[in-house]
C-alpha positions in Angstrom: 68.3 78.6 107.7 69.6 82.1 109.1 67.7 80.8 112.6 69.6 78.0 113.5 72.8 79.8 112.4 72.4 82.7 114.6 71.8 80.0 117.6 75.2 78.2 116.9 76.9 81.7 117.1 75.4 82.4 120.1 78.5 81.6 122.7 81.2 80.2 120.9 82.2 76.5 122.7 80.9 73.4 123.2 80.1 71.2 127.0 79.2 67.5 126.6 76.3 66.6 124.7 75.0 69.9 124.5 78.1 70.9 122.6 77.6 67.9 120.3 74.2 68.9 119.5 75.6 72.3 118.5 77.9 71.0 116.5 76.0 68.5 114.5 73.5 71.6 113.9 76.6 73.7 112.5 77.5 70.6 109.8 73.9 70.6 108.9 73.7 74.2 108.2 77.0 74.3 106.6 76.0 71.5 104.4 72.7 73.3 103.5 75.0 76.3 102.8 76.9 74.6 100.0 73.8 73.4 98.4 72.7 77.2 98.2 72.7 80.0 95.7 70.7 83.1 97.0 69.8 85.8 94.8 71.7 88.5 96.5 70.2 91.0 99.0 66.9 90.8 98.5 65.2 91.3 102.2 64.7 93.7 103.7 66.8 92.3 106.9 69.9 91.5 104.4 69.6 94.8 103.2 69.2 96.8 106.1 72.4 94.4 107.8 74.5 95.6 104.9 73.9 99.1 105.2 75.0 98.8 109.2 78.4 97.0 108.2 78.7 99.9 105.8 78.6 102.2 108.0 81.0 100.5 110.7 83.4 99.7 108.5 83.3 103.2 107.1 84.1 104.6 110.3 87.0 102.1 111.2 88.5 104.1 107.8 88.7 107.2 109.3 91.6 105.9 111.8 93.4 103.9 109.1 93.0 106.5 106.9 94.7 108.8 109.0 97.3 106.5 110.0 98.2 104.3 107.0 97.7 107.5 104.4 97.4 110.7 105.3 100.3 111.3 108.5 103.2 109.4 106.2 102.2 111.8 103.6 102.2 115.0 105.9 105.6 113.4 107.8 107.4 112.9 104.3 109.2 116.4 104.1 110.1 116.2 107.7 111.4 112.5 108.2 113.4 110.2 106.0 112.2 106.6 105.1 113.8 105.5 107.8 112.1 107.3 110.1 108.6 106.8 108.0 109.5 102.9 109.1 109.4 103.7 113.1 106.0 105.1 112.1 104.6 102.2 110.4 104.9 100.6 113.6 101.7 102.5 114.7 99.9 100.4 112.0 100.7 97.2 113.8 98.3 96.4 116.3 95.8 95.9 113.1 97.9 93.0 112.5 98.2 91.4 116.1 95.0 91.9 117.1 94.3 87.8 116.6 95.8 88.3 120.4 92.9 89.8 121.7 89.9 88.6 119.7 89.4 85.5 121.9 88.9 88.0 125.1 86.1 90.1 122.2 84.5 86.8 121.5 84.3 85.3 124.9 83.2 88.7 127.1 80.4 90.7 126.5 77.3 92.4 128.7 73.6 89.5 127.5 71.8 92.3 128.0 73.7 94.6 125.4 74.6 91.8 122.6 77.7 90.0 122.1 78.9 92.4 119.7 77.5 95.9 120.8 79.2 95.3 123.9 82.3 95.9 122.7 81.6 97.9 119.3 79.5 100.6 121.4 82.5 101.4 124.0 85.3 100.9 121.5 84.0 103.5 118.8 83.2 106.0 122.1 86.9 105.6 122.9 88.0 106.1 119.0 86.1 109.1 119.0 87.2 111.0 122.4 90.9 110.0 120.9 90.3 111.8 117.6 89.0 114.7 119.7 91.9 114.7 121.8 94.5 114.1 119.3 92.7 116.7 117.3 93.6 119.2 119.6 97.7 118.9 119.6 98.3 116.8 116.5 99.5 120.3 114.4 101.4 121.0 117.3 103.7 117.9 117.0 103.5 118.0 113.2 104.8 121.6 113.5 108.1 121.4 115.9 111.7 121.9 114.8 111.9 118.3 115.2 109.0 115.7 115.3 109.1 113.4 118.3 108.3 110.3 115.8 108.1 107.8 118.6 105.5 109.9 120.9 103.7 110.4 117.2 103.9 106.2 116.7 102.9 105.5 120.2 99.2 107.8 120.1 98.6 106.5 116.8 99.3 103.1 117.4 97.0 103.3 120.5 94.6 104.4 118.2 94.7 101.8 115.6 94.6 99.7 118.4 91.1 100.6 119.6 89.7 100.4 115.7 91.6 96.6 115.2 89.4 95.9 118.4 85.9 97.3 116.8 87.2 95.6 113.7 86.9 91.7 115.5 83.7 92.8 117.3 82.3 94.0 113.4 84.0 90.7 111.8 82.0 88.4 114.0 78.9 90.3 113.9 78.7 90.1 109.7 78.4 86.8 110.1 75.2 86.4 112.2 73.9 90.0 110.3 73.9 88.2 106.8 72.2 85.4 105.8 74.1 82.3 105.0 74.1 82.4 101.1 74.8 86.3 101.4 77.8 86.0 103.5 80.3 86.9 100.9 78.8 90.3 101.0 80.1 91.3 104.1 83.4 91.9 102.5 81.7 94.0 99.7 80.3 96.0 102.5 83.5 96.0 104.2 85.1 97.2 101.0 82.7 99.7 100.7 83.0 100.8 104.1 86.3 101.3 104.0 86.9 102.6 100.7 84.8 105.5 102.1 86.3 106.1 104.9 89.9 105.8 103.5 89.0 108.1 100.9 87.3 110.7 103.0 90.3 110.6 105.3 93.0 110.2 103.0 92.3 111.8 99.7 89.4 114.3 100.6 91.9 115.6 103.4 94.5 116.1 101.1 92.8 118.3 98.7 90.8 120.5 101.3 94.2 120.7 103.6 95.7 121.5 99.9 96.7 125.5 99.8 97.0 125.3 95.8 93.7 123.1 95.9 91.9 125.4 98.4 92.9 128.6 96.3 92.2 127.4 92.7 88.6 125.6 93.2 86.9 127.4 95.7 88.6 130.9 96.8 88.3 134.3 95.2 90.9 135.5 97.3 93.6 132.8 97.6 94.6 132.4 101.1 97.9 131.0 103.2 96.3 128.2 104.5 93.9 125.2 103.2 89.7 125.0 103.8 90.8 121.9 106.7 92.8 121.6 108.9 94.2 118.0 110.8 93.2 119.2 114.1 89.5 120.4 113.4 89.0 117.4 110.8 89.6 115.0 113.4 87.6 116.8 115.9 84.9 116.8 113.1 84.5 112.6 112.8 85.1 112.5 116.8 81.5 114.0 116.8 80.0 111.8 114.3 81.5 108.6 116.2 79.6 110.0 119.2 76.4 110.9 117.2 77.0 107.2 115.5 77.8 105.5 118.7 74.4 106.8 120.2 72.6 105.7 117.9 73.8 102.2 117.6 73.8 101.7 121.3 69.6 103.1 121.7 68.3 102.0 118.8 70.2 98.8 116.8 68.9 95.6 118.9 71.4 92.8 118.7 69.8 89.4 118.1 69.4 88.0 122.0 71.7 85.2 123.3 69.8 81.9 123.5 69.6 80.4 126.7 70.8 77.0 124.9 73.6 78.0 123.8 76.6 76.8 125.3 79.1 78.1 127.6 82.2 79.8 126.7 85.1 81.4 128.8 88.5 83.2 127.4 90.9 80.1 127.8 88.8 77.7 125.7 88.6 80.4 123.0 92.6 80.3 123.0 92.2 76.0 122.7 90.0 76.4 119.8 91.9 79.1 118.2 94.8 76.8 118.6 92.8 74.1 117.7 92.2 76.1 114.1 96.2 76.6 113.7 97.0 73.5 113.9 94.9 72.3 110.6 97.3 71.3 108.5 94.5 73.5 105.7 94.8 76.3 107.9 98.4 76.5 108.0 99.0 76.3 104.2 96.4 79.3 103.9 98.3 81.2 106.6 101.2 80.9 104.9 99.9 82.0 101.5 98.5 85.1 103.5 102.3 85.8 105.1 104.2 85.3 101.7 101.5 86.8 99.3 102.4 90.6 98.9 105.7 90.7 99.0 106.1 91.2 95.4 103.3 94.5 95.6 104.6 95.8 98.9 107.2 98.3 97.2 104.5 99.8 95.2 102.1 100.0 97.7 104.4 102.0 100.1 106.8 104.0 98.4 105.4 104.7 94.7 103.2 107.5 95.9 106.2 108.4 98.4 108.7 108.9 95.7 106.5 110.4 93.2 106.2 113.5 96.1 109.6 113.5 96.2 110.1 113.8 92.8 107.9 116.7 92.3 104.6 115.9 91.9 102.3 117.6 94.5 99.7 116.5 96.8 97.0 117.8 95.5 97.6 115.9 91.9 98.0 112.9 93.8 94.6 113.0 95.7 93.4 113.6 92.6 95.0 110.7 91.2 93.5 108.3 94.0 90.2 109.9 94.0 89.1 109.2 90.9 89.7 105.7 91.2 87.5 105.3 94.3 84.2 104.8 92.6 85.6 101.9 90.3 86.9 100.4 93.3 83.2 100.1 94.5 82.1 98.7 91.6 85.3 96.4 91.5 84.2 95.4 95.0 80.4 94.9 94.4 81.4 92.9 91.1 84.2 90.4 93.0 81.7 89.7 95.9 79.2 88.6 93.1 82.1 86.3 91.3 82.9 85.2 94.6 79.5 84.2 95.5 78.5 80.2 96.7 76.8 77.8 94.1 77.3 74.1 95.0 80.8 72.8 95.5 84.4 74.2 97.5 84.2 75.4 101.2 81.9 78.0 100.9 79.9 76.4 97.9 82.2 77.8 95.1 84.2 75.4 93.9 87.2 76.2 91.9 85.5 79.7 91.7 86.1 80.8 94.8 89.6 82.4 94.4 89.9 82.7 90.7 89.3 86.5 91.0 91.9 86.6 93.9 94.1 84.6 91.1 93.5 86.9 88.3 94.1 90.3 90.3 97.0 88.6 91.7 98.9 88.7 88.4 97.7 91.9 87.5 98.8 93.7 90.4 102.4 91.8 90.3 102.1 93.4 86.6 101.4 97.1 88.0 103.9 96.8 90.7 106.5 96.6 87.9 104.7 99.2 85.7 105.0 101.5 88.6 108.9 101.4 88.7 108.7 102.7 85.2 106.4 105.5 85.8 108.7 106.9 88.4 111.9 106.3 86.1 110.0 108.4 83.1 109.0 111.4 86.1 109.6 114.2 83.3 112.3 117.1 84.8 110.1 120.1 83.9 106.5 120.1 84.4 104.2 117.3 84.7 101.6 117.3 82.1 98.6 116.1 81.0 99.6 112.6 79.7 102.3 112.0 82.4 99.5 112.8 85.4 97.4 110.3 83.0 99.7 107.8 83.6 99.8 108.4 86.7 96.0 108.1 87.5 96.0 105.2 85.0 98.8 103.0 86.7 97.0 103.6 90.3 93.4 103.0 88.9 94.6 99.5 87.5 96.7 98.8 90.9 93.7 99.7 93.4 91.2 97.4 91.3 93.8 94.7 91.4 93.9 95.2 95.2 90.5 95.6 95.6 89.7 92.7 93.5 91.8 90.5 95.6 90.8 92.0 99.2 86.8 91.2 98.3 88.2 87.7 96.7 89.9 86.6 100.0 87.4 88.2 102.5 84.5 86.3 100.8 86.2 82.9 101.0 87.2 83.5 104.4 83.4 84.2 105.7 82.6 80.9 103.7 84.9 78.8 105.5 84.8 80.7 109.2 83.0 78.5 111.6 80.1 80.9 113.1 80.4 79.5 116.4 83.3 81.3 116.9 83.4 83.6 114.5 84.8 86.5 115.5 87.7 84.8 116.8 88.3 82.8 113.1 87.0 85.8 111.6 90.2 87.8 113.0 92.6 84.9 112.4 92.1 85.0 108.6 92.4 88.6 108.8 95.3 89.4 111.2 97.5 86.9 108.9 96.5 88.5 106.1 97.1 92.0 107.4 100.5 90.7 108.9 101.4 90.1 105.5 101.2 93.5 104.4 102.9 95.1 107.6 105.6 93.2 108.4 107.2 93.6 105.2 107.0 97.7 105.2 109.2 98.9 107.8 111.9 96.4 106.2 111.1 97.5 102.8 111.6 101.2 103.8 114.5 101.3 105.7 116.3 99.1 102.6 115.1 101.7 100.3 117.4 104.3 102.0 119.8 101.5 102.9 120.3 100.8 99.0 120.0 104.5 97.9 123.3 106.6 97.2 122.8 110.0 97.0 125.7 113.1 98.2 125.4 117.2 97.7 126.7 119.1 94.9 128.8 120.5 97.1 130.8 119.3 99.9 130.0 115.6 99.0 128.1 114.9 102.1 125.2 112.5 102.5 121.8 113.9 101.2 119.4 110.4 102.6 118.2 111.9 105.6 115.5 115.0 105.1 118.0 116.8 107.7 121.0 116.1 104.7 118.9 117.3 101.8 117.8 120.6 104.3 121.5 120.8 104.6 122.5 120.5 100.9 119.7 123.3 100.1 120.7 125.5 102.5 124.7 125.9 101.0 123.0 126.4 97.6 124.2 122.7 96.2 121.2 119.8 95.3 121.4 116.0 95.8 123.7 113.8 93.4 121.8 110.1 93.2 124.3 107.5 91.9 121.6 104.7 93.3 118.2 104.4 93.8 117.2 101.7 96.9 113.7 102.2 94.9 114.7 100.3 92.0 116.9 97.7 93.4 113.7 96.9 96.2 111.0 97.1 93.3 112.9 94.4 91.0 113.7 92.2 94.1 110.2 92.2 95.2 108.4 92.1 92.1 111.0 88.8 91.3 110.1 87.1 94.1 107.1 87.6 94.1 106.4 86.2 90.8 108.2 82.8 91.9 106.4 82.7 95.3 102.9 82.7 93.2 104.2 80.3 90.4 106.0 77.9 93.0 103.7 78.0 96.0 100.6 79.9 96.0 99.0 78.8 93.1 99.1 75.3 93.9 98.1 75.8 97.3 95.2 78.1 96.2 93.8 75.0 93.8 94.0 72.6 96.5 92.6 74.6 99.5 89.4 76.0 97.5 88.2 72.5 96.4 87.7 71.3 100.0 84.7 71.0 101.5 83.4 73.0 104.6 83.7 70.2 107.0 87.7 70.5 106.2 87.5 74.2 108.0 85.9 72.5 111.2 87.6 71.4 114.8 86.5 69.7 117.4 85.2 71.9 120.3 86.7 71.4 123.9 84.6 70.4 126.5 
């Protein structure tokens, strides 16, 4: 059944009866799809497929990583939210990138593969970006006054290059796996990016840590951490090279068969249109745009405000470290939950988004635990049982999120047509990304918006990180009458409880009991 899939995927549009052949060949396999079980990643091609999106996806971390972790966390003491919202900009082209995917899925060298054409050149241009950005990035970290739109712009650009690797990856996954293992590709992509996230967030943190550095591995402490942001990001440039090499000599891409129909950029745009306009389509758009409202103050100023509070780096890699091998396991577990039998659009019935259900309400749950944890920060020390809270409340939140991010990524590779995949691939995705980035730079400018804070002495405003400099220097410390925090957790967490009663959960029931041919358009000649 993998053969005749592969075929289909081949170019991605359909000309006169050739096309119709193609497509009468996709319902059949689709069909045969939702009649099948599989008994996970047995061969040897399956397993050895899984291992490469692994390792892709694990690379696309180290640039979101960097970006969407580890700069607002080294920008905090320099910038105020405000300014941390110019910043999330950089993370935006991850979310737009639906504008370019029909160019990824249409262009591409035969003789290189439809997807090595562009993943091979794209991680080449990652990695001479992390070399070069590696070489001034302390530099504009270390002025008087951080130029936080020249910062935004070169990180943006490179986010930019991984969103376009990430298409290129999407559509591959689903010509890599076999049909009835499909909903491992977002176990792999899970995996993948966990590591890299981690190895670029957390594992950063600690090593760039002075206190961490000192107290684990020094004799002699020293004024300065075992890594720096410069040489780390000069370290992965080199592996993308080494990785990049390898993958372009030695990883064959399945050939494109010479029956296979034609495709060029602007019928790519009709069918991507075509796939909007499903009334389906839109309601599960919608759901992705709307969704994480309710978890989006959590997710981006929790760990913010707990810095500010006191609580240092180091104890907060700690605290997101040792959650990253239950996310794994969270990961591997929801792919298998998530898994085809005989029913729904990807063979799953109502099955298919119940875990995505489940974590939903228990991460709306954490997101208003976490407002509590921040209220209780103790004024003295933190100890033991407070830190244990801490790790506790972001364990339970990143196996929520990772339950629903495997949940929805499986059910989107069951119901993305493989003929174009990487362009419906990256439509599911850039929606659902969108609705966790356009939310942030509105959540984090209302969070100072709403906040009320003035110095001990003279009264005057202590928002800005210049303020609270200024409040320091004359000896006085920062009166909070009002916390935007609070006021943006309780909003957010409200409606997002009435956006899942009232819309989503409805939706969900309706959308997952369709069958596959409800996912399908008609092809342009």
């Amino acid at each position: 059944m993998g053969s005749p899939r592969r075929r289909a995927a081949g170019k991605g549009a359909s000309l006169g009866e050739k096309g119709k052949e193609v497509v009468f060949e996709r319902i059949k396999v689709d069909e045969k799809a939702e009649q099948e079980g599989g008994g996970g990643l047995t061969s040897t091609r399956d397993k050895q497929a899984f291992a490469l999106l692994v390792l892709l996806c694990e690379l696309q971390g180290i640039p979101l990583g960097l970006t969407f972790g580890t700069l607002p966390f080294l920008l905090k003491p320099h910038l105020s939210y405000s300014q941390l919202a110019i910043f999330a900009l950089s993370t935006w082209p991850y979310s737009l990138k639906l504008l370019w995917s029909p160019i990824v899925d249409a262009w591409f060298v035969p003789r290189w593969g439809r997807r090595k054409s562009w993943i091979v050149p794209v991680q080449a241009v990652v990695g001479m970006g992390l070399w070069w950005i590696g070489g001034r990035v302390e530099g504009w970290l270390d002025a008087e006054e951080v130029d936080i739109r020249f910062v935004t712009g070169v990180f943006g650009s490179l986010i930019l290059a991984a969103a376009t690797q990430d298409i290129a990856v999407d559509g591959w996954a689903l010509t890599l796996l076999s049909s009835p293992n499909l909903s491992y590709a977002s176990t792999a992509q899970t995996i993948g990016l966990g590591i890299g996230n981690a190895l670029a967030f957390t594992v950063f943190l600690a090593f760039n840590s002075v206190d961490f550095s000192n107290r684990y591995f020094r004799s002699q402490p020293l004024p300065y951490g075992l890594l720096s942001l410069g040489s780390y990001m000069r370290f992965w440039a080199v592996v993308f090279a080494l990785v990049t090499f390898c993958l372009a000599m030695y990883k064959t891409e399945d050939p494109v068969s010479e029956d296979d129909p034609d495709m060029d950029v602007k019928k790519v745009y009709k069918v991507m249109w075509s796939i909007v306009k499903l009334k389906n389509i839109q309601s599960f758009l919608l759901i992705h745009l709307v969704c994480k409202i309710g978890f989006q103050v959590n997710e981006s100023v929790t760990s913010l405000k707990l810095l500010e509070k006191g609580l240092s780096k180091e104890d907060m890699a700690v605290a997101v470290l040792l959650d990253f091998p239950a996310q794994m396991v969270a990961g591997w577990l929801a792919a298998k939950w998530a898994r085809p039998t005989h029913s729904g659009p990807g063979g799953g019935g109502d099955k298919v988004l119940r875990p995505w259900v489940w974590a939903f309400w228990a991460r709306l749950g954490m997101a208003a635990i976490a407002a509590f944890v921040v209220y209780g920060f103790p004024r003295g020390e933190v100890g033991k049982g407070y830190f244990g809270l801490v790790v506790l409340t972001t364990l339970l939140s990143s196996l929520a999120s990772t339950v629903q991010f495997v949940g929805i990524t499986a059910f989107h590779t069951q119901i993305a047509d493989p003929l174009i995949g990487g362009t419906y691939m990256t439509l599911l995705n850039t929606i659902s990304n969108l609705g966790g980035t356009w939310p942030k730079p509105l959540i984090l400018r209302s969070v100072d918006v709403l906040t009320k804070a003035s110095c001990s002495i003279g009264g005057e405003e202590c928002i800005s990180e210049h303020g609270k400099h200024m409040c320091e220097k004359v000896g006085g410390h920062c009166v909070v009458t009002q916390d935007g925090y609070y006021i943006m957790s309780a909003a957010c967490v409200a409606l997002g409880a009435a956006v899942l009663v009232g819309f989503v959960l409805p939706t969900v029931r309706r959308l997952q009991s369709l069958p596959m041919s409800a996912w399908r358009v008609r092809i342009p000649e």
